[in-house]
C-alpha positions as CSV (number, residue, x, y, z in Angstrom):
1,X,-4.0,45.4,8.8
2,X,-4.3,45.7,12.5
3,X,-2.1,47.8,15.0
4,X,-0.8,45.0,16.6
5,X,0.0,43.0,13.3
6,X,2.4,46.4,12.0
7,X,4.0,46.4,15.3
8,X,5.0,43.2,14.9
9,X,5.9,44.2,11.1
10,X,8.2,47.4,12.8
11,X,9.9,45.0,14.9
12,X,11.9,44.0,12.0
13,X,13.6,47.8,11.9
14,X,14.9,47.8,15.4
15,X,18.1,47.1,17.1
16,X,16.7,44.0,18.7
17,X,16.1,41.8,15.2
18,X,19.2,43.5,13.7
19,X,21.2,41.4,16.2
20,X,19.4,38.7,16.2
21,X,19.6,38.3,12.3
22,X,23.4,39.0,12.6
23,X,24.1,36.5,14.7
24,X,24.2,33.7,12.0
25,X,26.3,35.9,10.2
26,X,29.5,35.2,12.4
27,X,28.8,30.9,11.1
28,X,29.7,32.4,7.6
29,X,32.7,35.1,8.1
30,X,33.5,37.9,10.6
31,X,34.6,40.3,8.2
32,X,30.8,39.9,6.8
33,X,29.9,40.7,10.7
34,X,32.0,43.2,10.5
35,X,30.4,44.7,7.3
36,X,27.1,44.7,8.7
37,X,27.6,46.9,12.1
38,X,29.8,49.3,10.3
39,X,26.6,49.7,7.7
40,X,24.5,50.1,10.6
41,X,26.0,52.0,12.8
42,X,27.0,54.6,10.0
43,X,23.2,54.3,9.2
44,X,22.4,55.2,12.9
45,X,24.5,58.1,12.8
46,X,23.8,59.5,9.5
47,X,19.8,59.0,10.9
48,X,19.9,61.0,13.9
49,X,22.1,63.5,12.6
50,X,19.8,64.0,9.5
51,X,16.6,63.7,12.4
52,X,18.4,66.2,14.8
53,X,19.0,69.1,12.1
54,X,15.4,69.0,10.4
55,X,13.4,68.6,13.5
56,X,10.2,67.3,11.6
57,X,7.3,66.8,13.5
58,X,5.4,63.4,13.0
59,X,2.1,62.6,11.9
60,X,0.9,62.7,15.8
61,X,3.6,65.2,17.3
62,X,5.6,64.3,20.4
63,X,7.1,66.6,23.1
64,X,11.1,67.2,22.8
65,X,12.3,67.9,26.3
66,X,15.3,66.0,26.1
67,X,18.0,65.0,23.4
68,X,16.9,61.8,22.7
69,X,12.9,63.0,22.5
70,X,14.4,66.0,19.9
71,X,15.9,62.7,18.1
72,X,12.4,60.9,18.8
73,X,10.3,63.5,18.4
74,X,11.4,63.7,14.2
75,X,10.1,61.8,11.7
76,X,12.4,62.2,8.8
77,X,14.0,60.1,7.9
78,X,12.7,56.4,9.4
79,X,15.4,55.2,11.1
80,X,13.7,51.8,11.2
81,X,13.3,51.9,7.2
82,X,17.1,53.0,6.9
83,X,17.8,49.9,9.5
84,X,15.7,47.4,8.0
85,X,16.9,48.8,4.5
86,X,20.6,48.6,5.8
87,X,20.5,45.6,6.9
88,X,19.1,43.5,4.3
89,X,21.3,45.3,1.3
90,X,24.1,44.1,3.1
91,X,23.1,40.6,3.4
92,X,21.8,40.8,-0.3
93,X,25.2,42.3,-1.5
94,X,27.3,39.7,0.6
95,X,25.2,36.7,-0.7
96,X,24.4,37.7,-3.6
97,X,21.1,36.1,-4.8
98,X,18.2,36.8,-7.1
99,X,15.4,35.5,-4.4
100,X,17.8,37.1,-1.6
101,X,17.3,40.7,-3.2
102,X,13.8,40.5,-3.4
103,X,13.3,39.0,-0.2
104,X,15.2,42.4,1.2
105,X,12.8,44.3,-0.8
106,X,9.6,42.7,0.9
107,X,11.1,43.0,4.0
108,X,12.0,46.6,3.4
109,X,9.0,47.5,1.7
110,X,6.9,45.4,4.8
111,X,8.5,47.7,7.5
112,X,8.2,51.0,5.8
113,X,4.1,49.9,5.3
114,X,3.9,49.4,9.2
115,X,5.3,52.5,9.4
116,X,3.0,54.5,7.6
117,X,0.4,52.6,8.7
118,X,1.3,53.2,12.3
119,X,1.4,57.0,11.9
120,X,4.9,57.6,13.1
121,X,6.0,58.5,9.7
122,X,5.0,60.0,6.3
123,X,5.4,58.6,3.0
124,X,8.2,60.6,1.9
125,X,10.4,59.4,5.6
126,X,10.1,55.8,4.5
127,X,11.3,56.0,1.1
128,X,14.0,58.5,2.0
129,X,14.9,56.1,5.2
130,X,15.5,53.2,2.5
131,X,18.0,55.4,0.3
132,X,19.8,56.3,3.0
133,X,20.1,52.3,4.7
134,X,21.0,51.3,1.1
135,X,23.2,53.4,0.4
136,X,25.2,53.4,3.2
137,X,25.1,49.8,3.3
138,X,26.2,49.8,-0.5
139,X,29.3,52.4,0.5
140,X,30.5,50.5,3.6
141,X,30.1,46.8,1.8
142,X,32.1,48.2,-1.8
143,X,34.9,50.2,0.4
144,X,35.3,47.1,2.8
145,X,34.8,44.5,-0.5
146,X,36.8,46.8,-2.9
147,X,36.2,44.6,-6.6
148,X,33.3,43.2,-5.8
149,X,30.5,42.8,-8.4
């Protein structure tokens, strides 16, 4: 696959399609909206805390002059494979769905590829970005949803 195709794939872990696919959320309940920021945004933090005490270097390195480049310059874990991973769980979990869940997979599975493939990340950033989206996402949906299934 080419460089431009992945970056298109990569788009799909940033902050731009996370807002975009919440948006038809709000048709369906706020408290679901509500849900789905809290996951993120708990899966930002926990992302660039994790990124800001391991201070991994990436496949290529990158300087880390500033605060955000230290954040930047790591590459464990993929913040856009927690995102992407965060973000569909939720959905899957809140509309529960056979062919929901594995759509969330290919999605998840799609971005962490493009990753990879991209050389920002490693192998073991991706799959350790999607435990950490899911399971945050799984956390904020059953403590803001207690007795769900």
């Amino acid at each position: 696959m080419n460089e431009r195709n992945l970056n298109r794939i990569t788009f799909m872990g940033t902050p731009p399609f996370y807002f975009l696919l919440s948006l038809p959320l709000l048709l369906f309940s706020t408290r679901i909206f509500l849900v789905y920021y809290v996951s993120i945004l708990a899966t930002e933090i926990v992302c660039a805390v994790i990124k800001l005490l391991t201070r991994t270097d990436r496949p290529t390195p990158r300087k880390r002059v500033t605060l955000y480049d230290a954040y930047d310059a790591s590459t464990f874990p993929s913040a856009h494979t927690a995102r992407i991973a965060s973000n569909t769980s939720i959905i899957a979990l809140c509309f529960w769905s056979l062919p929901l869940a594995a759509f969330a997979l290919v999605l998840t599975l799609a971005v962490a590829y493009s990753r990879v493939g991209l050389k920002h990340h490693f192998l073991v950033d991706v799959l350790v970005g999607a435990v950490v989206g899911v399971a945050i996402s799984a956390l904020t949906f059953f403590w803001l949803f207690p007795g769900s299934p």
